[in-house]
C-alpha positions as MATLAB code, in Angstrom:
seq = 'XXXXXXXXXXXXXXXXXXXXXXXXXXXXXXXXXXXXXXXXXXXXXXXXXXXXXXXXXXXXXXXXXXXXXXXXXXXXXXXXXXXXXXXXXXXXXXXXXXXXXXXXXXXXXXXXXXXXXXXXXXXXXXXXXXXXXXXXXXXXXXXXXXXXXXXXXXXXXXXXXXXXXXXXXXXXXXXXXXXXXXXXXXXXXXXXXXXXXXXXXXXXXXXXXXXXXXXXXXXXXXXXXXXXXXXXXXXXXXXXXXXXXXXXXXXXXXXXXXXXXXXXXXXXXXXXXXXXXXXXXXXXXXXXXXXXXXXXXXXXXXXXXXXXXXXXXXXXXXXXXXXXXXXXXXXXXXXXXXXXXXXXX';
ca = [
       8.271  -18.672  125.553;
       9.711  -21.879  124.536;
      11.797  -23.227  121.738;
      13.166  -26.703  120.513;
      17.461  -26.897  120.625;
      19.933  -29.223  120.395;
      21.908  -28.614  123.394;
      25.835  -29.909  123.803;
      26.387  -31.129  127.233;
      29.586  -33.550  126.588;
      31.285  -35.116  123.482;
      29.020  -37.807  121.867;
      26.153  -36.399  124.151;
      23.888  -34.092  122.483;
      20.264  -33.515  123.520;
      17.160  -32.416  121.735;
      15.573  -30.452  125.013;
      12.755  -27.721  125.173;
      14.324  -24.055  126.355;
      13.705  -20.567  126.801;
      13.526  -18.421  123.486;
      16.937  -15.864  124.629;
      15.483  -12.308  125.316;
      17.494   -9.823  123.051;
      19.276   -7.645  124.537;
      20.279   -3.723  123.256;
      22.377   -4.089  120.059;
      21.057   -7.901  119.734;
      19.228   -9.123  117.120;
      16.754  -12.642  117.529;
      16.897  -14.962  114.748;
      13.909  -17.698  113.826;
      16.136  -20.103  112.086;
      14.897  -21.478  108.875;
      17.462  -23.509  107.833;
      20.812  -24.519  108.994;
      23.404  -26.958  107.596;
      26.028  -29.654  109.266;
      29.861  -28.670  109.114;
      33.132  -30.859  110.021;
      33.992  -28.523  112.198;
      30.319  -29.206  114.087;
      31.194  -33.351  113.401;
      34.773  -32.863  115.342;
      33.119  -31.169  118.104;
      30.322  -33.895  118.602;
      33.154  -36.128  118.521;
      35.263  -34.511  121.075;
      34.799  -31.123  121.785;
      35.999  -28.002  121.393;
      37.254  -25.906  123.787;
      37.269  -22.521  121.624;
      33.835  -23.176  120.509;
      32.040  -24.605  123.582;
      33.763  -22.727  126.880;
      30.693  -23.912  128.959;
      28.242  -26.337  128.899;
      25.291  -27.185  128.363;
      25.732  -25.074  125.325;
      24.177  -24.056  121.795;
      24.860  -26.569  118.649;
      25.985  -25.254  115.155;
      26.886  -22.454  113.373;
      25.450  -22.681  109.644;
      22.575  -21.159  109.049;
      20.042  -18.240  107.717;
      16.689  -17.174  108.998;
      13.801  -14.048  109.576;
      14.263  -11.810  112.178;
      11.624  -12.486  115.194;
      12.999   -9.267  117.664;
      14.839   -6.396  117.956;
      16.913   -5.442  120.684;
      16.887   -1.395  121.842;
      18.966    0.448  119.163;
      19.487   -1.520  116.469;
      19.802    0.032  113.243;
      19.251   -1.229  109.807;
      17.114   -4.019  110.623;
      13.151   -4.478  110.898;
      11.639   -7.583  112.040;
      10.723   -9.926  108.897;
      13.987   -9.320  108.005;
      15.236  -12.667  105.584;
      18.977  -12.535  106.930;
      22.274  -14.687  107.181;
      24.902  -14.157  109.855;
      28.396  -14.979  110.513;
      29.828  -17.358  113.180;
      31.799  -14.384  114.429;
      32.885  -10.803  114.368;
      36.326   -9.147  114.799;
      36.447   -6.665  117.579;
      38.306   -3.983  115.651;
      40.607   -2.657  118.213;
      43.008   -5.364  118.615;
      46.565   -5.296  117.353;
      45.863   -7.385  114.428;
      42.294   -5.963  113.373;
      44.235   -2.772  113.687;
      46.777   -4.431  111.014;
      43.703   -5.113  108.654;
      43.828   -9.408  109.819;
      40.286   -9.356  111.117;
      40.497  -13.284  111.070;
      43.251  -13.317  113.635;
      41.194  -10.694  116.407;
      42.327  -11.488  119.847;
      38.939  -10.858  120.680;
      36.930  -13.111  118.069;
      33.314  -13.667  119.182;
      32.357  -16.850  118.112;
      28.582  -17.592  117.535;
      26.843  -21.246  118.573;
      23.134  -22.144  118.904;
      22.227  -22.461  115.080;
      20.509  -26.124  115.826;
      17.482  -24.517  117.511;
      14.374  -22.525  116.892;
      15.462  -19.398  117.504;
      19.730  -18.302  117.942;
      20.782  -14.913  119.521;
      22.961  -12.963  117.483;
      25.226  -10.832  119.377;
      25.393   -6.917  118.954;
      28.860   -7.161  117.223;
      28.191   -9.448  114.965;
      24.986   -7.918  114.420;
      27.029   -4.607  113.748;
      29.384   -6.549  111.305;
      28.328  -10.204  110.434;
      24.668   -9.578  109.944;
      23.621   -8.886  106.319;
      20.353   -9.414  104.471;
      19.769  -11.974  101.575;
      17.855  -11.415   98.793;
      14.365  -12.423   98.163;
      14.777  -14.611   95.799;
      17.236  -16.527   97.813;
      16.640  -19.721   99.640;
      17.419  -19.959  103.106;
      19.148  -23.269  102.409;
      21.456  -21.767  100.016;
      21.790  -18.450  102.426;
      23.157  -20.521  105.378;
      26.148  -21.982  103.443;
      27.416  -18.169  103.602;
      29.516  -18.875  106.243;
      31.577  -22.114  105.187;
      31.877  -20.499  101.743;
      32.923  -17.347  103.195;
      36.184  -19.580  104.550;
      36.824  -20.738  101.305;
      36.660  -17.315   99.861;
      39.128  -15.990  101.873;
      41.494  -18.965  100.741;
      41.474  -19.085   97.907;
      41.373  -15.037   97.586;
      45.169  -15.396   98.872;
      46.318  -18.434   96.889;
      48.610  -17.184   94.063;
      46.350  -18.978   90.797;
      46.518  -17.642   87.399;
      44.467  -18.780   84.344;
      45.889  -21.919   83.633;
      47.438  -23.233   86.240;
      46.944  -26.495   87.654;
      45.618  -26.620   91.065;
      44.868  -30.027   92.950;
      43.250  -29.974   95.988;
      43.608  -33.186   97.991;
      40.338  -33.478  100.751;
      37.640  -33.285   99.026;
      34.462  -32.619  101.419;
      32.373  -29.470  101.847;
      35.515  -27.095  102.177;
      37.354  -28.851   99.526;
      34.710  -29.101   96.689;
      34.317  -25.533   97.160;
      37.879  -25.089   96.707;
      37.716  -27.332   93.528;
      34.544  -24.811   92.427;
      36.301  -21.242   93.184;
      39.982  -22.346   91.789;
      37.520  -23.606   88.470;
      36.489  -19.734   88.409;
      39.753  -18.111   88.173;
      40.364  -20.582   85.512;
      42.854  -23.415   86.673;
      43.069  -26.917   85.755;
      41.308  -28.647   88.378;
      42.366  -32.082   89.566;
      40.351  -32.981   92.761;
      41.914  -36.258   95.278;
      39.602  -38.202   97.566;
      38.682  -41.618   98.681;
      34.787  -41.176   98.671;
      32.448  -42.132   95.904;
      30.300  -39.892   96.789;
      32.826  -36.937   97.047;
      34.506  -37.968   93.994;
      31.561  -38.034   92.336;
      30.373  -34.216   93.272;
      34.221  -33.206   92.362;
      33.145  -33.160   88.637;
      29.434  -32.616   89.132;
      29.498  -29.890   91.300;
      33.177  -28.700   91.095;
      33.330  -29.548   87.694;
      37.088  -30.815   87.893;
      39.067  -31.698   84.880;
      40.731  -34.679   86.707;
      38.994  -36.503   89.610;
      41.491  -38.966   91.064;
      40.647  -42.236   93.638;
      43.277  -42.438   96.057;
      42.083  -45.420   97.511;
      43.613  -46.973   94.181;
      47.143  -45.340   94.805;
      49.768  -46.614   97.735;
      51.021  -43.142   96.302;
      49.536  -40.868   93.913;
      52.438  -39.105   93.527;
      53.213  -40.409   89.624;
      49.682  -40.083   88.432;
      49.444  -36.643   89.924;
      52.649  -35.297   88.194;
      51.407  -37.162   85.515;
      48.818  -34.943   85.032;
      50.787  -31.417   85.104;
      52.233  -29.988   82.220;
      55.764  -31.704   81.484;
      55.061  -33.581   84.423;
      56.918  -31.072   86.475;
      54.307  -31.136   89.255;
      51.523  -28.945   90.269;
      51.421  -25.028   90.246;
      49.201  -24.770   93.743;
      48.496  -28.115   95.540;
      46.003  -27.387   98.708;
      45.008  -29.216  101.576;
      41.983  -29.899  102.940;
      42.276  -32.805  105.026;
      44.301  -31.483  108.195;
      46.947  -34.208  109.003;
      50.597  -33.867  109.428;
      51.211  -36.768  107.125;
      48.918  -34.863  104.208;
      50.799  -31.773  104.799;
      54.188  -33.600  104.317;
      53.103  -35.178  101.520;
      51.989  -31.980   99.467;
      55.725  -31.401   98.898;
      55.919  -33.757   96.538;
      53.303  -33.054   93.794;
      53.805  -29.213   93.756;
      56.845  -28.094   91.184;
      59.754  -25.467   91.661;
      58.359  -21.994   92.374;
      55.100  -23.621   93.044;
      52.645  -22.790   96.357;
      51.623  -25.470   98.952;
      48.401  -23.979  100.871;
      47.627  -25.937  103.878;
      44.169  -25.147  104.532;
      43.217  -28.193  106.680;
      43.694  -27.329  110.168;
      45.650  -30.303  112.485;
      45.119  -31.393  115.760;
      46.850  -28.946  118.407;
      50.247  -30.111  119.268;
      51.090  -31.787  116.010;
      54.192  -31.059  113.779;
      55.375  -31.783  110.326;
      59.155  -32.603  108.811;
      59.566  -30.499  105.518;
      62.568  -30.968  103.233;
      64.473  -27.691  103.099;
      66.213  -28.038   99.858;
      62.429  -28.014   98.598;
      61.482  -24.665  100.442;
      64.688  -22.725   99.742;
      66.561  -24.252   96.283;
      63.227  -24.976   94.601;
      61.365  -21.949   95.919;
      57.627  -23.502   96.916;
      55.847  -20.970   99.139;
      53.713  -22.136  102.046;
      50.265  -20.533  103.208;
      48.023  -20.953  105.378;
      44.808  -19.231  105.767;
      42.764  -19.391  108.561;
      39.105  -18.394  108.921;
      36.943  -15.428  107.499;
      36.306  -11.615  107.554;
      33.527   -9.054  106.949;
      34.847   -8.876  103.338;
      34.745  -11.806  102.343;
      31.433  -13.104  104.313;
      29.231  -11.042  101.818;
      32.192  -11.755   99.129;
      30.135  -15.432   99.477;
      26.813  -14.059   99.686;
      26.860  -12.246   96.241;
      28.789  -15.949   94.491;
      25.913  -17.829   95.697;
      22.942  -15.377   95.179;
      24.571  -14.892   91.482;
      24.524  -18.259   90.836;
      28.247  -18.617   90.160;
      28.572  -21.276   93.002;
      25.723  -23.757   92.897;
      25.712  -25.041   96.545;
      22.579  -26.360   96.492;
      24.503  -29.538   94.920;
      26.261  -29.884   98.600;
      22.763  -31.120  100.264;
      22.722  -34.968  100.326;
      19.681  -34.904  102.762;
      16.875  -32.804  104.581;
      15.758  -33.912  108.185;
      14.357  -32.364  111.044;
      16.025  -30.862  114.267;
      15.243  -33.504  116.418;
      17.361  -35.808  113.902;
      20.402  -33.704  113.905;
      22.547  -36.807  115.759;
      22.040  -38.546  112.992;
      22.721  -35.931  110.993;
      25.913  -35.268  112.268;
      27.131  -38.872  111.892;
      26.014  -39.347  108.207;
      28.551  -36.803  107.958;
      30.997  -38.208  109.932;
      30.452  -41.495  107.969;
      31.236  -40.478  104.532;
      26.994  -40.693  103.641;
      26.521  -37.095  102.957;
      28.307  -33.766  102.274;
      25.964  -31.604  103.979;
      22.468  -32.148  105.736;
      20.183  -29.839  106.118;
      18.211  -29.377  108.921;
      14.989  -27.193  109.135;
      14.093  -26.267  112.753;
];
């Protein structure tokens, strides 16, 4: 049997090719995908690979996505073909020193899960045993498959110190950042989003509903109209990144106040380093986190925000095209034209 894929064969060089539907195995599940969605973290791989994410190639495309189960592998439990399900892009092995410490995210052994711009994806058995959960009926695929990036979001924002009233500003405002903008709106901060595209800034009060949406591309530096903006101009109570570069990082440090937190969410390019002021970390107290990735919590954490409405993703889809088109969905991304696209296999 047959199936349409994108296949990755080499930065920039993606293919729309015919393939074999994978054969599950025991413990795997087979997944006809129904929807899936573009991420940055897909757009930097197209752009130059990954070598966490794509070990081999030609490989699987994408990792966003929801579908009906088509097959069962021998002994899997808890699952019937028909099945409307979502999975994770990975699973924590549970035996390794720090899934032993309760830090799934950080599992030495971290399966990660590619193929989701295709037909049909293979989930494997551990995921299946821990990443694979059912949606409800009710619940479009297109708003299942954001599961995953929200899921990321949930678990940073889960560990950012943010008390009613506090003003949060998250600077990077795309998929991960909006949602930011949404969740920190929920424990109910003062929102002030920071971007440079219309179409971003635009979404930070329509989707995120943000109290203050601020242009940077008017600012050499924002710095004054940020503190501006925070009570007695004293500077922000959590200021988070979402951009990932050094000079962002560095420049948090500025617009967040004494005792305030810094989370740098946006993850840099390998090999990269920042210069902090000390007198800011230790006289002035500002905390730093940094939270990478998800776990089994807080995967179907995002499940039950989106299938109770709380988070509206659906406002995240700029545009709907077919699998064949997912090039070109990938670089509408890359280019600032859409949040998300959606692409139905």
């Amino acid at each position: 049997m047959k199936m349409k894929a994108i296949m990755f064969y080499a930065p920039k060089d993606i293919r729309y090719e015919e393939v074999n539907v994978p054969e599950p195995n025991e413990g795997e599940v087979l997944v006809k995908v129904e929807a899936a969605l573009t991420c940055g973290t897909d757009v930097k791989t197209y752009r130059r690979g990954h070598p966490v994410l794509i070990k081999k190639t030609p490989s699987g495309f994408g990792h966003e996505f929801s579908g009906t189960i088509a097959k069962l592998g021998e002994n899997v439990e808890g699952f019937n073909v028909g099945d409307r399900v979502v999975a994770a892009n990975s699973a924590p092995c549970g035996e390794c020193f720090f899934c032993k410490k309760g830090e799934e995210n950080l599992c030495e052994n971290l399966e990660l899960l590619n193929g989701a711009y295709a037909q049909y994806i293979l989930i494997p058995k551990n995921i299946v045993q821990k990443n694979l959960i059912k949606i409800p009926e009710n619940l479009p695929f297109k708003l299942a498959a954001f599961t995953e990036p929200l899921s990321n979001v949930v678990h940073g924002i889960s560990r950012t110190p943010i008390n009613k009233g506090d003003t949060v500003g998250v600077i990077g405002i795309g998929p991960i950042g909006l949602m930011f903008c949404a969740l920190a709106k929920l424990k109910g901060a003062k929102v002030i989003a920071m971007g440079r595209n219309p179409l971003k800034l635009k979404l930070a009060k329509e989707f995120a509903h943000a109290d203050e949406v601020i242009d940077l591309k008017k600012y050499n530096d924002p710095t004054e109209i940020i503190l501006s903006m925070t009570e007695e101009k004293r500077g922000l109570d959590v200021a988070i990144e979402c951009v990932g570069l050094p000079e962002i990082w560095e420049s948090m440090f500025k617009i967040v106040r004494r005792g305030g937190c810094v989370h740098l969410f946006g993850g840099c390019a390998s090999g990269t380093s920042v210069n902090i002021d000390t007198k800011r970390l230790h006289y002035d107290e500002v905390n730093i986190i940094s939270v990478f990735h998800h776990t089994p919590k807080y995967f179907r954490e995002a499940l039950n925000l989106i299938a109770t409405k709380q988070i509206d993703v659906e406002k995240l889809i700029t545009k709907t095209l077919p699998l064949k088109y997912t090039k070109r969905a990938l670089e509408m991304q890359q280019n600032g034209e859409a949040i998300k696209v959606l692409i139905e296999p």
